[in-house]
FIVEXVEX-779250 format. One record per residue (C-alpha): x, y, z. Coordinates in nm, 3 decimals, padded with zeros to 5 digits. Layout:
FIVEXVEX-779250
u: X; v: Y; w: Z
...
***
This chain:
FIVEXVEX-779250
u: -01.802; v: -00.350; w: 00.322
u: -01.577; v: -00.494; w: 00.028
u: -01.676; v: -00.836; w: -00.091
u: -01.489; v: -01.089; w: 00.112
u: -01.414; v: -01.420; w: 00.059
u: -01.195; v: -01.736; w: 00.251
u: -00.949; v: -01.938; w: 00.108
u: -00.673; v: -02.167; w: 00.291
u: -00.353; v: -02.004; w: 00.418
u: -00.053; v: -02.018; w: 00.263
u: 00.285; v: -02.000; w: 00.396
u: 00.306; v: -01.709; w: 00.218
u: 00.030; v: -01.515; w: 00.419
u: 00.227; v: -01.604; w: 00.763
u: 00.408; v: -01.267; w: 00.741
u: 00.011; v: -01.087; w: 00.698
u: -00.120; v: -01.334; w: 00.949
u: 00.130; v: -01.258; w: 01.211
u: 00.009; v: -00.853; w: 01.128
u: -00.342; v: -00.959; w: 01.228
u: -00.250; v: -01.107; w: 01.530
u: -00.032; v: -00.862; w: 01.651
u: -00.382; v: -00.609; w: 01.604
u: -00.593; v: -00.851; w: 01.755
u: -00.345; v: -00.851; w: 02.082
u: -00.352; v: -00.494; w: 02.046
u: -00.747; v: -00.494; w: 02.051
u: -00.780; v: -00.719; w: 02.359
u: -00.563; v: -00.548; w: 02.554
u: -00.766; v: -00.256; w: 02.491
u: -01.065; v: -00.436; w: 02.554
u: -00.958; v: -00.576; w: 02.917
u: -00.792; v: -00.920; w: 02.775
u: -00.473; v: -00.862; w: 02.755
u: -00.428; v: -01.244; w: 02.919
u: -00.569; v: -01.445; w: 02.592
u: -00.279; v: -01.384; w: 02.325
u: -00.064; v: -01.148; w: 02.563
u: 00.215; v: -01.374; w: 02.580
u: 00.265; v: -01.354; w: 02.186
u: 00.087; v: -01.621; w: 02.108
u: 00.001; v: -01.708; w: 01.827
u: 00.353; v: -01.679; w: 01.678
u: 00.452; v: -01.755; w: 01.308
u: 00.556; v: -02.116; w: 01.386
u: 00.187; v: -02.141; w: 01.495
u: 00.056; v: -02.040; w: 01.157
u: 00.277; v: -02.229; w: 00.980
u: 00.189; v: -02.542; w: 01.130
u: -00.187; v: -02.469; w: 01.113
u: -00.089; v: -02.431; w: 00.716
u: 00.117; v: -02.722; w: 00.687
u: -00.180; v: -02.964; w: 00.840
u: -00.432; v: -02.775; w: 00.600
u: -00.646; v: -02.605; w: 00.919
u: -00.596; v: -02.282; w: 00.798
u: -00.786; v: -02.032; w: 00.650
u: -00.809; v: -01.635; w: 00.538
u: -01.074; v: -01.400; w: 00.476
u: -00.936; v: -01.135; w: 00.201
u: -01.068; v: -00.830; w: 00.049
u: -01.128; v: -00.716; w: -00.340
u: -00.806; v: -00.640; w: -00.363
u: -00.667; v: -00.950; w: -00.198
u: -00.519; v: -00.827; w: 00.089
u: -00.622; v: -01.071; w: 00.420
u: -00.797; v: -00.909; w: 00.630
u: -00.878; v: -01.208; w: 00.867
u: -00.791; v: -01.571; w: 00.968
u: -00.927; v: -01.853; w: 01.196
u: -00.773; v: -02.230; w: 01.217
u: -01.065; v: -02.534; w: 01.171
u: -00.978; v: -02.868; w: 01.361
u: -01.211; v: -03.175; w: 01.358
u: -01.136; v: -03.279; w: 01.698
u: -00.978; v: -03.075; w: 02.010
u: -00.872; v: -03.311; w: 02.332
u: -00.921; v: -03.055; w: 02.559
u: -01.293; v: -03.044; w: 02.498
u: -01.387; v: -03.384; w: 02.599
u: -01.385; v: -03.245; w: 02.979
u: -01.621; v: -02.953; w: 03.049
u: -01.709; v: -02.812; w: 03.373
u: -02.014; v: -02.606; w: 03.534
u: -02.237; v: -02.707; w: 03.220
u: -02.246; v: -02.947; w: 02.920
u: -02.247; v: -02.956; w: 02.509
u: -02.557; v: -02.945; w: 02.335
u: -02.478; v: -03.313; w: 02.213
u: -02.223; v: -03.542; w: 02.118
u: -02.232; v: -03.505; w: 01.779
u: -01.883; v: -03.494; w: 01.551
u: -01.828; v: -03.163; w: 01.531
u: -01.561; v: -02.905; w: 01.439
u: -01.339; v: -02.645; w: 01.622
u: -01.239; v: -02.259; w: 01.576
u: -00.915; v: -02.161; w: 01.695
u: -00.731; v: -01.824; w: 01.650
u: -00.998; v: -01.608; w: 01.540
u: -00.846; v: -01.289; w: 01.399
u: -00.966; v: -01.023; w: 01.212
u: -00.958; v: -00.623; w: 01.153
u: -01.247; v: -00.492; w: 01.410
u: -01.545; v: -00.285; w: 01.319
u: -01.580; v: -00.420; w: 00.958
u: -01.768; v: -00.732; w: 01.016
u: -01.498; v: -00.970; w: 00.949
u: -01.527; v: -01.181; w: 01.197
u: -01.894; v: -01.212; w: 01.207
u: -01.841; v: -01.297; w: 00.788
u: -01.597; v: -01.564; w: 00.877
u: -01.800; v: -01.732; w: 01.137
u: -02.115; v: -01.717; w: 00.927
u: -01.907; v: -01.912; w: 00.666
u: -01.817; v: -02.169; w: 00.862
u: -02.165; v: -02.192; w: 00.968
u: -02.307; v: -02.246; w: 00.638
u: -02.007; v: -02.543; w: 00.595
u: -02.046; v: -02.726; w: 00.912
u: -02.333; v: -02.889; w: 01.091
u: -02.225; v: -02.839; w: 01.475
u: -01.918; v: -02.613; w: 01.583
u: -01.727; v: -02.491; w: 01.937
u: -01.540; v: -02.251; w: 02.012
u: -01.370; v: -02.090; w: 02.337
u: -01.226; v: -01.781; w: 02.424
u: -01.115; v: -01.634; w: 02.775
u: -01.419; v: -01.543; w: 03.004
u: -01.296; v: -01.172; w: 02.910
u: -01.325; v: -01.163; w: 02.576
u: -01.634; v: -00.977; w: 02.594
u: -01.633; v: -00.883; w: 02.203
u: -01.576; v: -01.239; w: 02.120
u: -01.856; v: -01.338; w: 02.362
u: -02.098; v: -01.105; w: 02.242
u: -02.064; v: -01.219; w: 01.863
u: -02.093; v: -01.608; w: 01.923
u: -02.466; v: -01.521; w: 02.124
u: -02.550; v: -01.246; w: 01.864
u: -02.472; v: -01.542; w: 01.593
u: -02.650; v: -01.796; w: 01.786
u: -02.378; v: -02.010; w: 01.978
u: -02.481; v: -02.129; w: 02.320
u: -02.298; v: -02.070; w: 02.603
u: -02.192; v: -02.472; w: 02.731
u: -01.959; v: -02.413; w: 03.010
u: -01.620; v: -02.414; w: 03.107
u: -01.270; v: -02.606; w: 02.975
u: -00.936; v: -02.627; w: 03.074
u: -00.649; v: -02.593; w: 02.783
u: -00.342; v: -02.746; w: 02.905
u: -00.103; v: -02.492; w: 03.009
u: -00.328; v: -02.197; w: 02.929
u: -00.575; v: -02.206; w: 03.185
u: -00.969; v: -02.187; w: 03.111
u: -01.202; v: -02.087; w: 02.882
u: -01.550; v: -02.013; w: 02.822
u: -01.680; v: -02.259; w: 02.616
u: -01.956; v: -02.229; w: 02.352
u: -02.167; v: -02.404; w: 02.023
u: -02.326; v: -02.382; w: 01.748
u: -02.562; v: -02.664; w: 01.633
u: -02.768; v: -02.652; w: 01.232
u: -03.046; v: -02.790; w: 01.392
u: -03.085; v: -02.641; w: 01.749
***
């Protein structure tokens, strides 16, 4: 694998962001969750806002093409209710939304690995068919914590990652 590094969006990289979610769409589906982003979601008003309040961020190659993205919140609403389990702790903490990446290069597993080595405690959620998602957060450590409910979008399998667990 090419050396990769992250960097925050820019509104400029909406048009290449919108590219990697239209393959990650295409890679669920294929993968039996269609459901997740089937409804084209995210769309480039999405990324641009995730730019504009500086929670976005790319993964690009050598040759500085982007090859992935996730957004980084401090706080998400949604997660202050969980069902059929609990989070490791209450601890501040922060969130991953809108994973993306090329799959089979080890993008995403380089991207979450980052943010591990920058934060302390972080969650994360994905639909309970996301199996490839699923299977990277316990291969990297994350503990399943149970289930939330996002607001118009059903539920989600909830998970963390704690520095010190």
């Amino acid at each position: 694998m090419t050396a990769l590094t992250i960097r925050k969006s820019t509104l400029d990289d909406i048009p290449a962001l919108c590219v990697l979610a239209d393959a990650a769409r295409a890679f669920m589906a294929a993968h039996g969750n269609a459901a997740q982003w089937g409804d084209g979601y995210p769309r480039d008003t999405d990324f641009a806002a995730d730019i504009q309040s500086g929670s976005s961020y790319v993964c690009v190659d050598q040759a500085g093409q982007v090859v992935g993205t996730f957004a980084c919140f401090d706080y998400e609403p949604c997660y202050d209710v969980i069902y059929d389990g609990a989070w490791l702790n209450t601890d501040p903490y922060v969130v991953l939304h809108r994973v993306a990446s090329f799959s089979g290069q080890g993008i995403g597993t380089f991207m979450l690995r980052h943010m591990m080595s920058k934060a302390r405690n972080i969650k994360i959620d994905t639909m309970a068919s996301n199996y490839p998602m699923r299977a990277l957060l316990t291969k990297l450590g994350f503990k399943y914590c149970g289930i939330i409910e996002i607001k118009g979008r059903g539920q989600r399998v909830a998970y963390q990652w704690c520095a010190n667990a």
